[in-house]
N, C-alpha and C positions, 0 to 999 in steps of 0.2 A: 772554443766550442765551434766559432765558424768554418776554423780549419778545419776538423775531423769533418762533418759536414758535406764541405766541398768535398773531400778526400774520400768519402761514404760514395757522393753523387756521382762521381767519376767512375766506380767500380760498379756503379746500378748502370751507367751508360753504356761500361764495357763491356758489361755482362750483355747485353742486350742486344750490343752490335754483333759481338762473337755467335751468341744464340740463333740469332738473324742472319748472319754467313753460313754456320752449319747447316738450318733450313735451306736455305737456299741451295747449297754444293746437294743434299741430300735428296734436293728434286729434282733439281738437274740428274742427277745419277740415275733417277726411276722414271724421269722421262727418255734418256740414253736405252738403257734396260730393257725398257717395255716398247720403243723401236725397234733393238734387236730381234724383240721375240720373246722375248723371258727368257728362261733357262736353256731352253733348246736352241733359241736363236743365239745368243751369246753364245753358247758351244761352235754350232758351225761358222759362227763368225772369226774364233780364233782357229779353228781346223782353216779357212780360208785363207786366215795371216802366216800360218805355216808352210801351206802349199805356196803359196805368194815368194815365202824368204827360200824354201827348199828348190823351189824353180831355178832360181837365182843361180843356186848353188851345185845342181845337177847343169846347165847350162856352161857354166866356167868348165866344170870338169867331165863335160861328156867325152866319150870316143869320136877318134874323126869319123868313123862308120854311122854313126848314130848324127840323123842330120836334127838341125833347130825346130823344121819344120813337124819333124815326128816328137821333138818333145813338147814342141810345145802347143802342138792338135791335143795329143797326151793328155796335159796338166789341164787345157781347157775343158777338155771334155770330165775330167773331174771336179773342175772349178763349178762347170753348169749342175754338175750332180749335188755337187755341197749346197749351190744356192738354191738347188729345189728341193734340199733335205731327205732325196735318194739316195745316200751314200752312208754304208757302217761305217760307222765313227770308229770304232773299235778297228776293224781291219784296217781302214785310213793309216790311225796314229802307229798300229804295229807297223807299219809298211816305212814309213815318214821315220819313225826311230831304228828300225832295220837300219836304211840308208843312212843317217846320221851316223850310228855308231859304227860302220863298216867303211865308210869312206869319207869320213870328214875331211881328216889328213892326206889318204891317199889317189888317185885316180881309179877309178872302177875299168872292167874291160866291158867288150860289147857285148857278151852275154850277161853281165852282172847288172847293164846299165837297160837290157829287152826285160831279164828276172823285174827288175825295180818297177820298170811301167809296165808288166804284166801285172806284177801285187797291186799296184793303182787301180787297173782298169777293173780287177777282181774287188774291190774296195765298194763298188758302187751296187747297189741293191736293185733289182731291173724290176 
């Protein structure tokens, strides 16, 4: 009888630590969240980690024509736009998937790479 008991008690403590971790992880998350912004804020947050990784990725494979300096005045001035939540999301991610799927693999020319940071700068709501 003592052993079922303990073996009860053990599953009341488990229960309770487990229940006590999820608490926790779940307010962490809605303090995270509610930093962002809420739902808006979390959108341009990760529209922010896109432009961040695609920067990356348009700089590897620019045109020698196309200098660092003009992409990445570019990207800034879209980045300022994200973070003051002036910028259609909507044209953003068409522009960001445009470019993904037309030159992931291959290098763009110097008119395909003025096209891409024209759709950018057209991205931002004045």
């Amino acid at each position: 009888m003592s052993r079922s008991s303990s073996f009860l008690g053990y599953y009341r403590r488990l229960f309770v630590f487990v229940c006590t971790c999820v608490l926790l992880v779940a307010l962490l998350c809605g303090v995270t969240y509610r930093q962002l912004g809420g739902h808006n804020g979390a959108r341009y947050w990760m529209a922010g980690r896109a432009l961040d990784a695609l920067e990356v990725k348009v700089l590897r494979n620019r045109p020698d024509d196309i200098s660092v300096e003009q992409v990445t005045t570019n990207f800034q001035i879209i980045r300022d736009a994200n973070r003051e939540q002036t910028i259609d999301l909507d044209k953003l991610y068409s522009a960001l998937r445009g470019y993904q799927t037309k030159f992931w693999r291959n290098k763009p020319s110097n008119d395909q790479v003025r096209q891409f940071l024209s759709d950018l700068t057209n991205a931002t709501r004045e």
